[in-house]
Backbone and ligand atoms as CSV (ligand in chain L), in Angstrom:
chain,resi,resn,atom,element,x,y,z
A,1,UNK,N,N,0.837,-1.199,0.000
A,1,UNK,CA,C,0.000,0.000,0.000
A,1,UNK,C,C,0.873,1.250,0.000
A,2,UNK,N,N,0.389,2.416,-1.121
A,2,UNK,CA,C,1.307,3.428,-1.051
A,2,UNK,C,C,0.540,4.845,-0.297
A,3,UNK,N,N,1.487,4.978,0.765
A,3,UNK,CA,C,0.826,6.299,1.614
A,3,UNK,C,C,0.945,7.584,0.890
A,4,UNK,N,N,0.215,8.606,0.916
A,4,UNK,CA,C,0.656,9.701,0.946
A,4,UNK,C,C,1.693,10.419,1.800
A,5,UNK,N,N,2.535,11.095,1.319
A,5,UNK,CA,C,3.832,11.908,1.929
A,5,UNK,C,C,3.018,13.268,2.958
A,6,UNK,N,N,2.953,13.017,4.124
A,6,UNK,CA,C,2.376,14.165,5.188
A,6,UNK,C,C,3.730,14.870,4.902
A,7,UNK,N,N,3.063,16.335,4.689
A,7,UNK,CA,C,4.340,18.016,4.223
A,7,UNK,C,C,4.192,18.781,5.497
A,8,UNK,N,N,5.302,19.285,5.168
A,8,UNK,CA,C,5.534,20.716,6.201
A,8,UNK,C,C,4.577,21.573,7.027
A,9,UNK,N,N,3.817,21.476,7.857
A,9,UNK,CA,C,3.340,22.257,8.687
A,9,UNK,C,C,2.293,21.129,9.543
A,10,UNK,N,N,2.327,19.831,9.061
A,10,UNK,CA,C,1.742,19.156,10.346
A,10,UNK,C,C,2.631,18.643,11.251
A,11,UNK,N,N,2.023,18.667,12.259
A,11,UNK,CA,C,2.278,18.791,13.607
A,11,UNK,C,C,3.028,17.112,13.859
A,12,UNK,N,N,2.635,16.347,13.207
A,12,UNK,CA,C,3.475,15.001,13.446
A,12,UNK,C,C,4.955,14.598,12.885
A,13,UNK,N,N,5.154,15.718,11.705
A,13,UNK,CA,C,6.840,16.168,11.610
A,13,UNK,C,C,7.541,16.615,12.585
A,14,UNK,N,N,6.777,17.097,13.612
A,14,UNK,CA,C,7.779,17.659,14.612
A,14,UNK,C,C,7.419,17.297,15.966
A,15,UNK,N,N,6.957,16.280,16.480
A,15,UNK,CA,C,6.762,15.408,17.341
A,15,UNK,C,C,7.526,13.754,17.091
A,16,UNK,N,N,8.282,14.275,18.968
A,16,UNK,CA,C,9.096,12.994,18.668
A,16,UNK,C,C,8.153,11.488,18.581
A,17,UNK,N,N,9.135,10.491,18.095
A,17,UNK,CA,C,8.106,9.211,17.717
A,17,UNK,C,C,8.561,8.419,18.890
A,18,UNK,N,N,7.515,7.352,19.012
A,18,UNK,CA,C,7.652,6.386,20.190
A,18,UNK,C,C,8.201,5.180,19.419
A,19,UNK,N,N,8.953,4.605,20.357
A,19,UNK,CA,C,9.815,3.754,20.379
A,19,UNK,C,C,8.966,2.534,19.969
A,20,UNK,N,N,9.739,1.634,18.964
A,20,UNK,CA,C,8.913,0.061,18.548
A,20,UNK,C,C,9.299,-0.696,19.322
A,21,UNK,N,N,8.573,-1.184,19.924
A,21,UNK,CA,C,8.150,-2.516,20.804
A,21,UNK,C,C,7.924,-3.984,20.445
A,22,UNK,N,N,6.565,-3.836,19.381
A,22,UNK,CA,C,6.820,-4.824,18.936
A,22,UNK,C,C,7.154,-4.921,17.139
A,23,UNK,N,N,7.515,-6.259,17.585
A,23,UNK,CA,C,7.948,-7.131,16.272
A,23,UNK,C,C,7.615,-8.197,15.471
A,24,UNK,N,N,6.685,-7.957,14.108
A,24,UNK,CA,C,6.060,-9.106,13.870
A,24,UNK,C,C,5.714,-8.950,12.271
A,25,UNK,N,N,4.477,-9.301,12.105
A,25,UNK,CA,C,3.868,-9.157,10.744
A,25,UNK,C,C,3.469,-8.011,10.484
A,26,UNK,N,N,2.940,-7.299,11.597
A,26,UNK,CA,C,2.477,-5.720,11.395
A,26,UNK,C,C,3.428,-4.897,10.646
A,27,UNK,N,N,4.422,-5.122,11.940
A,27,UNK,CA,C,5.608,-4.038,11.615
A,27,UNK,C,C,6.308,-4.744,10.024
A,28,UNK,N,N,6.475,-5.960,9.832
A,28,UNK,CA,C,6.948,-6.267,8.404
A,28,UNK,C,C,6.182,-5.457,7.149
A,29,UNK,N,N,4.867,-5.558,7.409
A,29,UNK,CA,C,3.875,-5.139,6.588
A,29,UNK,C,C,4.199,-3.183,6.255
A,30,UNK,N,N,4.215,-2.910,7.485
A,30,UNK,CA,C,4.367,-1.552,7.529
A,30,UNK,C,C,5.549,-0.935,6.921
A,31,UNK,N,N,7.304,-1.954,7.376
A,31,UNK,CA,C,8.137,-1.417,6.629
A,31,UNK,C,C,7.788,-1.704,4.775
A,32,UNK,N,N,7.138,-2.890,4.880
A,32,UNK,CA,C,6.842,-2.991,3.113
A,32,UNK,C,C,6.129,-2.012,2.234
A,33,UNK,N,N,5.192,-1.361,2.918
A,33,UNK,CA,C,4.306,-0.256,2.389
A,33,UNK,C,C,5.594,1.205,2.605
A,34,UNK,N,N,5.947,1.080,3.610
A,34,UNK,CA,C,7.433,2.218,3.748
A,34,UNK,C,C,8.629,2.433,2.322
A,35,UNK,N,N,8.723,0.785,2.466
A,35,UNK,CA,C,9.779,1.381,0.560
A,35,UNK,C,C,8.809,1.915,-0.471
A,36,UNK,N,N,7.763,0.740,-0.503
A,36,UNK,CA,C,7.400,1.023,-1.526
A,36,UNK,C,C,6.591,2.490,-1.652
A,37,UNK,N,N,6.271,3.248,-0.678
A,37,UNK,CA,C,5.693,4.882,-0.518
A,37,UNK,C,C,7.146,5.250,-0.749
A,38,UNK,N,N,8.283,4.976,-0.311
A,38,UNK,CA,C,9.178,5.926,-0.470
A,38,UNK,C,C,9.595,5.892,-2.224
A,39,UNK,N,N,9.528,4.758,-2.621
A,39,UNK,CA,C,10.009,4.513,-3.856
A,39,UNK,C,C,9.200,5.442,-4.975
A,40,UNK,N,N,7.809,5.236,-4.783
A,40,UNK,CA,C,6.831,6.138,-5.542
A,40,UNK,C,C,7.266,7.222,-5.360
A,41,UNK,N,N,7.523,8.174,-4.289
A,41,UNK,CA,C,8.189,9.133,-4.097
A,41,UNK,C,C,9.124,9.922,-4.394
A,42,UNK,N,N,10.098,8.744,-5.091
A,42,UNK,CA,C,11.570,9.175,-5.801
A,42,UNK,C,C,12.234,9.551,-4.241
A,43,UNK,N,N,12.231,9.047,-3.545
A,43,UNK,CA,C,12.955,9.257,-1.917
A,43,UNK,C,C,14.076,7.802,-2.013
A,44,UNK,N,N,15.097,8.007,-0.713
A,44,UNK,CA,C,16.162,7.273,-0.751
A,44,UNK,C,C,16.133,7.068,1.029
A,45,UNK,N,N,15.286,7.986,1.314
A,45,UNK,CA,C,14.896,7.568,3.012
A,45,UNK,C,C,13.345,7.920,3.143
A,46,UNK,N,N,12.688,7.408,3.913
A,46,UNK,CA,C,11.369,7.943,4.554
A,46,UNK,C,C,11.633,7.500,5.922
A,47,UNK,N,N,10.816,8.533,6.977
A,47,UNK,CA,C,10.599,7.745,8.244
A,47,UNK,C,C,8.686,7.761,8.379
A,48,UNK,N,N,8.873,6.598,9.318
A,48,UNK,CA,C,6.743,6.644,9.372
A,48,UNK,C,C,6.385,8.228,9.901
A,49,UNK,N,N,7.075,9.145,10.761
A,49,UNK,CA,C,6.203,10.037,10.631
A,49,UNK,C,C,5.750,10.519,9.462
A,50,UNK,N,N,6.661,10.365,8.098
A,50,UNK,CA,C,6.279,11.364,7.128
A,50,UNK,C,C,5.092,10.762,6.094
A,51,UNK,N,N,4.683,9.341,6.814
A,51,UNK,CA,C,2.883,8.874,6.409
A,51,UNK,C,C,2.168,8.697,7.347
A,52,UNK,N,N,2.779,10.077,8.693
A,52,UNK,CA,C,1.542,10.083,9.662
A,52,UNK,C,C,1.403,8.839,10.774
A,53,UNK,N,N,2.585,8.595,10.872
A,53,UNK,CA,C,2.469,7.182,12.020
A,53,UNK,C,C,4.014,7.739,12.844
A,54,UNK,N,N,3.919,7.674,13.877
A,54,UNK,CA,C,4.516,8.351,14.931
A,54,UNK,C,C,5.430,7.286,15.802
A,55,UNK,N,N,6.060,6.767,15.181
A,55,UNK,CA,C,6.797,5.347,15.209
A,55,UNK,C,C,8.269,5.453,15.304
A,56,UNK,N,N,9.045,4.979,15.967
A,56,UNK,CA,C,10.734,5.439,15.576
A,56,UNK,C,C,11.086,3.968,14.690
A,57,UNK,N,N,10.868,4.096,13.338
A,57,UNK,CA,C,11.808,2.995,12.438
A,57,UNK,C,C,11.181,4.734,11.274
A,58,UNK,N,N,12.909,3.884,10.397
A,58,UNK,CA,C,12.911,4.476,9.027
A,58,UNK,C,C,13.227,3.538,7.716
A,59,UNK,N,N,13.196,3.619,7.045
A,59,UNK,CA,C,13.447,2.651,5.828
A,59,UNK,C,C,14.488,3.966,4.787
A,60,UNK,N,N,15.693,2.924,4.655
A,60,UNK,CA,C,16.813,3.552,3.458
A,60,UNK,C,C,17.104,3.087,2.722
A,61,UNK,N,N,17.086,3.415,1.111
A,61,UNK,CA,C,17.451,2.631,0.076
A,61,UNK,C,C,18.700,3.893,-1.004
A,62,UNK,N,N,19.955,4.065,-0.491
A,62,UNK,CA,C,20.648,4.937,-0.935
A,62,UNK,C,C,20.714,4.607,-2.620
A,63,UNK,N,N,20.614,3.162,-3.142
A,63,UNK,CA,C,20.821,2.675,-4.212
A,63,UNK,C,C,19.711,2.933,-5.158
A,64,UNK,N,N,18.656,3.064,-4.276
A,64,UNK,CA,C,17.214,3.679,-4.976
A,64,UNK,C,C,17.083,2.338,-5.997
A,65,UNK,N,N,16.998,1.143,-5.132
A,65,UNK,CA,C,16.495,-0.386,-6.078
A,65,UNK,C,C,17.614,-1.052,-6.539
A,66,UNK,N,N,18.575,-0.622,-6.815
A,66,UNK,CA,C,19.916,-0.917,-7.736
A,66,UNK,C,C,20.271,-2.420,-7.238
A,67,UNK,N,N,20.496,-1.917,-5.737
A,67,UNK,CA,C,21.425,-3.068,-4.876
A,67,UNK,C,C,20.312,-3.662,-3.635
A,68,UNK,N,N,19.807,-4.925,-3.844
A,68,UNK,CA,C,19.107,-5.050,-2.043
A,68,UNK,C,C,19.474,-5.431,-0.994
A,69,UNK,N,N,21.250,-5.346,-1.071
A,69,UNK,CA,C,22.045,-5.064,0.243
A,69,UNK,C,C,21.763,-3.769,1.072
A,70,UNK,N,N,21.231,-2.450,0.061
A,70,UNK,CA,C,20.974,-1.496,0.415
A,70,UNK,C,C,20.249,-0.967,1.114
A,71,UNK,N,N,19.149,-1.730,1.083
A,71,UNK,CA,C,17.706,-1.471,1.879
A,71,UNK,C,C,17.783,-1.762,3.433
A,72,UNK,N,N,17.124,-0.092,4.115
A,72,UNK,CA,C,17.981,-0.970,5.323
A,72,UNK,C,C,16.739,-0.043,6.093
A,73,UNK,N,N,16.736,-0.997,7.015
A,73,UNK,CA,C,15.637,-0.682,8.268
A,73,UNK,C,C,15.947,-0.049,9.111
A,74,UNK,N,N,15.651,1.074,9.937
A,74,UNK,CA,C,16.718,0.882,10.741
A,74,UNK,C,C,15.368,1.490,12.242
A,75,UNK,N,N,15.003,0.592,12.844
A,75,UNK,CA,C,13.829,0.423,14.059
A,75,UNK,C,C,14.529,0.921,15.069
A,76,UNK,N,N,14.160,2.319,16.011
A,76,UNK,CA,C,14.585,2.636,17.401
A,76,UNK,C,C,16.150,3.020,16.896
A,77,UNK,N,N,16.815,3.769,15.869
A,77,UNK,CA,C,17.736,3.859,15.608
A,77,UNK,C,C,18.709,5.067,16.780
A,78,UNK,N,N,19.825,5.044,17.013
A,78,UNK,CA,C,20.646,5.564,17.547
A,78,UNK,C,C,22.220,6.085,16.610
A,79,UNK,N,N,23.031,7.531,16.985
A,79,UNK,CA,C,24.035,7.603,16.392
A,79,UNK,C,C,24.889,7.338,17.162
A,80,UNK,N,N,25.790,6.612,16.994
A,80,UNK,CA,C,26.780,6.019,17.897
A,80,UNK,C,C,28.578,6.681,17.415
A,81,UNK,N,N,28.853,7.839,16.362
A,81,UNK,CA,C,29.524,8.229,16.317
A,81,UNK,C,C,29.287,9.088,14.982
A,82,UNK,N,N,30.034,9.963,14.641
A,82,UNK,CA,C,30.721,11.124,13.805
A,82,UNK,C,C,31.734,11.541,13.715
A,83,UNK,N,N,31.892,11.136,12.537
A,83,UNK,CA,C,33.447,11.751,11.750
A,83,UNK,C,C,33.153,12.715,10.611
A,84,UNK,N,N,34.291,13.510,10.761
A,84,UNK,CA,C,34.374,14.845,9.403
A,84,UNK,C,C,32.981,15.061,9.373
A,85,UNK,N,N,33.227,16.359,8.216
A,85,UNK,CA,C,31.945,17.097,8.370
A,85,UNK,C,C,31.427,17.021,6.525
A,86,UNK,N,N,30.577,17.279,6.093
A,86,UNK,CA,C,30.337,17.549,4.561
A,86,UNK,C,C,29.325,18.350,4.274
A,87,UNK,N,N,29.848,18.948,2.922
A,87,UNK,CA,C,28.271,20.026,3.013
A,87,UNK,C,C,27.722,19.646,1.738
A,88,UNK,N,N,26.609,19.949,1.527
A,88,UNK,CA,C,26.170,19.521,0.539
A,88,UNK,C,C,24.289,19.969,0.440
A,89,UNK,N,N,24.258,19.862,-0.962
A,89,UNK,CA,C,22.741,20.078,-0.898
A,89,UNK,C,C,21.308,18.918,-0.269
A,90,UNK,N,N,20.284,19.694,0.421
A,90,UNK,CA,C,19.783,18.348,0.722
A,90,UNK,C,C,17.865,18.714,0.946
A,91,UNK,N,N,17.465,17.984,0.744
A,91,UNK,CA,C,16.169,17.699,0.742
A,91,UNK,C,C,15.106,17.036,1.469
A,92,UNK,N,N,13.399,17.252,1.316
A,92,UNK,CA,C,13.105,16.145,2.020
A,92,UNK,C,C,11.986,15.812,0.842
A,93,UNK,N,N,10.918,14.775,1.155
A,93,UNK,CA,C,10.130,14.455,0.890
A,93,UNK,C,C,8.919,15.530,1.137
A,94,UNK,N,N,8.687,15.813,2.712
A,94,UNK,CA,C,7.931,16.270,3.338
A,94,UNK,C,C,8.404,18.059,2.637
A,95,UNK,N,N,9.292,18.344,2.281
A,95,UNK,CA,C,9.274,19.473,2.101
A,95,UNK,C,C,9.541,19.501,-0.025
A,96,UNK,N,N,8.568,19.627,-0.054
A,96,UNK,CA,C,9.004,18.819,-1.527
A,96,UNK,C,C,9.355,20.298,-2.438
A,97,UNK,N,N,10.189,20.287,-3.213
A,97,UNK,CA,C,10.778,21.167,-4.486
A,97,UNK,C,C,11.629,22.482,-3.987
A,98,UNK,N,N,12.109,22.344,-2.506
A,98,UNK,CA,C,13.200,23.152,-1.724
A,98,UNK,C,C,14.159,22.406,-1.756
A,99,UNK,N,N,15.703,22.535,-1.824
A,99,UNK,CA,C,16.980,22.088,-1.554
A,99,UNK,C,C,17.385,22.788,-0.729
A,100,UNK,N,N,18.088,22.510,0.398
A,100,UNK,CA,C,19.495,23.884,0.991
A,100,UNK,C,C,20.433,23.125,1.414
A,101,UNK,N,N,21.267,23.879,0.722
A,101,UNK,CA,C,22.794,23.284,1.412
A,101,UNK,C,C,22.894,23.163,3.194
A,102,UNK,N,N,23.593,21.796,3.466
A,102,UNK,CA,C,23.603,22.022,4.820
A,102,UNK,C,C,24.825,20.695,4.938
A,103,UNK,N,N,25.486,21.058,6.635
A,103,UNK,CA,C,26.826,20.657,6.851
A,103,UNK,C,C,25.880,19.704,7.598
A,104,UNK,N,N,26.580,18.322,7.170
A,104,UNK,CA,C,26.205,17.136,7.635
A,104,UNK,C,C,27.610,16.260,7.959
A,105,UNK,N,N,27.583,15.187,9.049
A,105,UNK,CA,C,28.923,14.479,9.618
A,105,UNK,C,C,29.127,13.554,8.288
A,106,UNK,N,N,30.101,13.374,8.083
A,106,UNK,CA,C,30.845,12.628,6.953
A,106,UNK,C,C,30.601,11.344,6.852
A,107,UNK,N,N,31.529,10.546,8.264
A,107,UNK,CA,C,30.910,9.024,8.291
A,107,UNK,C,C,30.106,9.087,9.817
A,108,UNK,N,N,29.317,8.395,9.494
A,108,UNK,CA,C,28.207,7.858,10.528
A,108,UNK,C,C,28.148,6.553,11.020
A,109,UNK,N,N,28.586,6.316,11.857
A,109,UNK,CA,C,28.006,5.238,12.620
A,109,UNK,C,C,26.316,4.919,13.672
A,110,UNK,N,N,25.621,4.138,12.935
A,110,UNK,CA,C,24.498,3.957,13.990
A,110,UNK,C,C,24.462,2.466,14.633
A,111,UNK,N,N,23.155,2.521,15.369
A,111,UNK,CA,C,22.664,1.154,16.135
A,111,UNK,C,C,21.195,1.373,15.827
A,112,UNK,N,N,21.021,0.347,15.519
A,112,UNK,CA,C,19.757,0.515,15.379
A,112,UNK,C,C,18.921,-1.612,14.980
A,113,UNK,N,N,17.574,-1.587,15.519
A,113,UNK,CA,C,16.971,-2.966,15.169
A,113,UNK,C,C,16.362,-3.129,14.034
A,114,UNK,N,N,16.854,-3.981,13.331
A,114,UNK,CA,C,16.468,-4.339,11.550
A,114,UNK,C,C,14.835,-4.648,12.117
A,115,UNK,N,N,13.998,-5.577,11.118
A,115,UNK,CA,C,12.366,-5.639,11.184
A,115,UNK,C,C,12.148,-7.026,11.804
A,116,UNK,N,N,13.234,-7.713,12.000
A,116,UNK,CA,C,12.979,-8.751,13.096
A,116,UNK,C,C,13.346,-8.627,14.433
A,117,UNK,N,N,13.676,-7.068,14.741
A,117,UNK,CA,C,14.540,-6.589,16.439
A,117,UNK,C,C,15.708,-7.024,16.489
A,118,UNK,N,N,16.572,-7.838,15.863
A,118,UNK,CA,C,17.392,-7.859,15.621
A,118,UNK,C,C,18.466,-6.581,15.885
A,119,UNK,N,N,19.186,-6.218,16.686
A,119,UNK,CA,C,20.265,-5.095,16.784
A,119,UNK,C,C,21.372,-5.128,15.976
A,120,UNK,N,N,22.160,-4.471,15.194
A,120,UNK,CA,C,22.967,-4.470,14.206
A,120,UNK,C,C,23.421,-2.731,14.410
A,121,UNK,N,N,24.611,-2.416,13.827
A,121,UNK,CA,C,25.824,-1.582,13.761
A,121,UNK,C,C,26.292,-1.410,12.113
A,122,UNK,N,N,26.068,-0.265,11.721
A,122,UNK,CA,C,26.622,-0.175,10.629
A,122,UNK,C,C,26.853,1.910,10.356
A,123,UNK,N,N,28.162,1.521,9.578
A,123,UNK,CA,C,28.612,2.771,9.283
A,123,UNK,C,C,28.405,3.106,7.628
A,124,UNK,N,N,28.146,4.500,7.389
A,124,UNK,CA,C,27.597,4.737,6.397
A,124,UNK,C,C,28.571,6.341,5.785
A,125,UNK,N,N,29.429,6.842,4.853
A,125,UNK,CA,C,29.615,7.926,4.468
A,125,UNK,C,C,29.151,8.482,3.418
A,126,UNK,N,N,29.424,9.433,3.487
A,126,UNK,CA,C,28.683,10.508,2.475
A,126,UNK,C,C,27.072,10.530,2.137
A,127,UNK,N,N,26.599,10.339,1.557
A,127,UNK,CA,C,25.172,10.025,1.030
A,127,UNK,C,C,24.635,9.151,2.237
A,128,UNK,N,N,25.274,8.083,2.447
A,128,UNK,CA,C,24.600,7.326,3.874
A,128,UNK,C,C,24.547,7.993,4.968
A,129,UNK,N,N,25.747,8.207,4.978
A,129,UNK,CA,C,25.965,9.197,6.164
A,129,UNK,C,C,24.880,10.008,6.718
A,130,UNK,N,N,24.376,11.399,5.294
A,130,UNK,CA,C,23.673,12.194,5.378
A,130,UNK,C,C,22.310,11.582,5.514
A,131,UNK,N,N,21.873,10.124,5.097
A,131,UNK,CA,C,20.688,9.655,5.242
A,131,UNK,C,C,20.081,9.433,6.507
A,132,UNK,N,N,21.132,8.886,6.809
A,132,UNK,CA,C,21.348,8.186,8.746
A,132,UNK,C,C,21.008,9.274,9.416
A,133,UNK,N,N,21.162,10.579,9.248
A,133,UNK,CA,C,21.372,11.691,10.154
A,133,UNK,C,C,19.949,12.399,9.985
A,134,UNK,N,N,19.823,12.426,8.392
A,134,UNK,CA,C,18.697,13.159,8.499
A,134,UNK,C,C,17.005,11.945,8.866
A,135,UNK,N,N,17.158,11.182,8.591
A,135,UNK,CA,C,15.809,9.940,9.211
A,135,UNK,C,C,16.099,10.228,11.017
A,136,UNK,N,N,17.287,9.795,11.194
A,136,UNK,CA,C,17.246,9.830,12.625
A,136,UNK,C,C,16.500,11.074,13.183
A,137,UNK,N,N,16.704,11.914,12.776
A,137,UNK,CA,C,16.274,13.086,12.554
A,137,UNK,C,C,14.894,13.485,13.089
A,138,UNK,N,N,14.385,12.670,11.734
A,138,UNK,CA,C,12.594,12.824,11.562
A,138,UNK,C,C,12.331,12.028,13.086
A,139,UNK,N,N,12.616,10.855,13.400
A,139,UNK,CA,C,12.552,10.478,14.143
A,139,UNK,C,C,12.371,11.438,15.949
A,140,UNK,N,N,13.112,11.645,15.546
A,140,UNK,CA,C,13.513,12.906,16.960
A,140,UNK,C,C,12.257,14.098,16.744
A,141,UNK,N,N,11.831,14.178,15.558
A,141,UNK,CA,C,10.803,15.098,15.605
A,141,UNK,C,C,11.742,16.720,15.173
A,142,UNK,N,N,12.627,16.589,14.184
A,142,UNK,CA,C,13.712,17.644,13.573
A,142,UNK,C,C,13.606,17.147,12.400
A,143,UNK,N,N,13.394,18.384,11.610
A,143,UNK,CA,C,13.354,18.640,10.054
A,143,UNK,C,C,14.711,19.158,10.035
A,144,UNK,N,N,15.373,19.208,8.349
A,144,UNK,CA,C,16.621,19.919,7.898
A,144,UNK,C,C,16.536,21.215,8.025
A,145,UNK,N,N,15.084,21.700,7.875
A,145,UNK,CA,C,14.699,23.268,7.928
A,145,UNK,C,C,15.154,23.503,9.677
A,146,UNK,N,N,15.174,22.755,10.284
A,146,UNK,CA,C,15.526,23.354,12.084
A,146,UNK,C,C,17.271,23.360,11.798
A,147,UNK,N,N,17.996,23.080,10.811
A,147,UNK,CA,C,19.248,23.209,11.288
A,147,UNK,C,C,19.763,24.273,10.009
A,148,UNK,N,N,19.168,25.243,9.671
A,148,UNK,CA,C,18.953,26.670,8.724
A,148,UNK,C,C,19.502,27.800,9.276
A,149,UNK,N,N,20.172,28.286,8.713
A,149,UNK,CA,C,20.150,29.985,9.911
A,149,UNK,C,C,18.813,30.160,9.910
A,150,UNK,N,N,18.256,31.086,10.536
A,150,UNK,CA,C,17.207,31.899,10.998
A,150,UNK,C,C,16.291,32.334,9.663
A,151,UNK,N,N,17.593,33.088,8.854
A,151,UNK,CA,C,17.472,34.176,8.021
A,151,UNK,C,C,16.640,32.991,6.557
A,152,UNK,N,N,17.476,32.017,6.317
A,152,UNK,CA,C,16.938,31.037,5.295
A,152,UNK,C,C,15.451,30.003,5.663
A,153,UNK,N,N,15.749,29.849,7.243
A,153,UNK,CA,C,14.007,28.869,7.554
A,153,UNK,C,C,12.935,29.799,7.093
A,154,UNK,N,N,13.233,31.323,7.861
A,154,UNK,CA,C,12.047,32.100,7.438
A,154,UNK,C,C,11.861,32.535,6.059
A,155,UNK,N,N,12.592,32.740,5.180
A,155,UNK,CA,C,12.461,32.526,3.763
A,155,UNK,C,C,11.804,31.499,3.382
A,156,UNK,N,N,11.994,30.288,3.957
A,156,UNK,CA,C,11.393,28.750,3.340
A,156,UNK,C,C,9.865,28.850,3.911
A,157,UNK,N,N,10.063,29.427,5.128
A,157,UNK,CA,C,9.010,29.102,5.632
A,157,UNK,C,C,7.685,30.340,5.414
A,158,UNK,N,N,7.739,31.617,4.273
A,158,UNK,CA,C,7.225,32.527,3.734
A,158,UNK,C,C,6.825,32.239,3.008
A,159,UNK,N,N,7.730,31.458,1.813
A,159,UNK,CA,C,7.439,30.621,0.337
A,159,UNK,C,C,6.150,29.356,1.066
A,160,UNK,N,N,6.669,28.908,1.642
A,160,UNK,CA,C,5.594,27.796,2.154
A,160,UNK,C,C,3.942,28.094,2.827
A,161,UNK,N,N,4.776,29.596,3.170
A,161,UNK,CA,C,3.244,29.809,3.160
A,161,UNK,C,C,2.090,30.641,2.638
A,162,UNK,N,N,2.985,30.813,0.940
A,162,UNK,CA,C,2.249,31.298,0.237
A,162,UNK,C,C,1.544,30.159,-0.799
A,163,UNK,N,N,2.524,29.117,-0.755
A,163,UNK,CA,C,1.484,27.928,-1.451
A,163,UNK,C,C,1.072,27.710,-0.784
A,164,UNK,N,N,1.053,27.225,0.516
A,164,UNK,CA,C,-0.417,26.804,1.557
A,164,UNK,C,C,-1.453,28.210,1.149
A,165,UNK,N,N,-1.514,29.111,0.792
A,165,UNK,CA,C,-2.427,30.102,0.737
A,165,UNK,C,C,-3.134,30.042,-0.686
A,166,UNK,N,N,-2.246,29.177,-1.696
A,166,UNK,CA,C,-2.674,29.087,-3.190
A,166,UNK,C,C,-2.875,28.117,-3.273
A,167,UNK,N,N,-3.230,26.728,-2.241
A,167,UNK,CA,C,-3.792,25.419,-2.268
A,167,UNK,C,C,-2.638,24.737,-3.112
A,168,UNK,N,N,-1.359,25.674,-3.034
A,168,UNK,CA,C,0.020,24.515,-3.580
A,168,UNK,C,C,0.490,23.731,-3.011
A,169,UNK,N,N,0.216,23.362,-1.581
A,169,UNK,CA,C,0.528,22.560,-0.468
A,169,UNK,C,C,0.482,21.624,0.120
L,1,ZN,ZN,ZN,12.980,14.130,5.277
């Protein structure tokens, strides 16, 4: 089943998610509808808040289908280290047809439980890196727009709310 992408100004983007508990067919089911919404999407991460479910797992596919070593779950995730820094342009789903450059940690290390609870460790740079950081992210209830100067959120966030005013939203 493919969800719709919940955008910028509801309230469940920025509320932290509760922790998964359990582990079973539900949650299998749920990460399965997760790629495949993200995939329709043209996305390379989604987390469940951004189809309105208030959950800490995210689903990452940096390969975008290529490789299905790639696809990676990552349930109740944690960052367990940072190295170097990188900047680069970056995006969301939830905020759709904005880019802004932003300084993200280079390599990433997380922890986090695959879709059987399973606990696993894996490090990710550049593009992973930035994936890991920004899902964890959503998770925490933090958009890319919270780590903006001042001067650029409220720009984004003017534009945004002139298509919410022209039903572009
Ligand atoms: Zn996002």
């Amino acid at each position: 089943m493919i969800y719709p992408i919940v955008k910028y100004g509801d309230p469940v983007l920025e509320t932290p998610a509760a922790p998964i508990t359990e582990f079973g067919d539900k949650l299998k089911k749920l990460v399965d509808d997760m790629f495949e919404s993200m995939y329709e999407a043209q996305g390379v991460g989604l987390a469940a808040p951004q189809i309105g479910i208030s959950l800490k797992i995210s689903v990452i596919d940096t390969s975008f289908k290529e490789d299905p070593a790639a696809r990676l779950v990552l349930a109740n995730p944690q960052i367990v280290s940072v190295e170097g820094k990188q900047r680069g342009d970056e995006g969301c789903l939830s905020i759709p047809d904005f880019r802004e450059s932003l300084v993200r940690g280079k390599k990433v290390t997380i922890r986090a439980q695959d879709v059987d609870g399973n606990w696993y460790e894996k490090t990710g740079e550049d593009l992973l890196a930035r994936a890991f950081q920004h899902e964890i992210d959503h998770l925490n209830g933090t958009l890319y727009i919270h780590h903006l100067s001042g001067l650029k959120r409220d720009m984004m966030k003017r534009k945004i709310k002139r298509l919410k005013r022209d039903g572009e939203w």
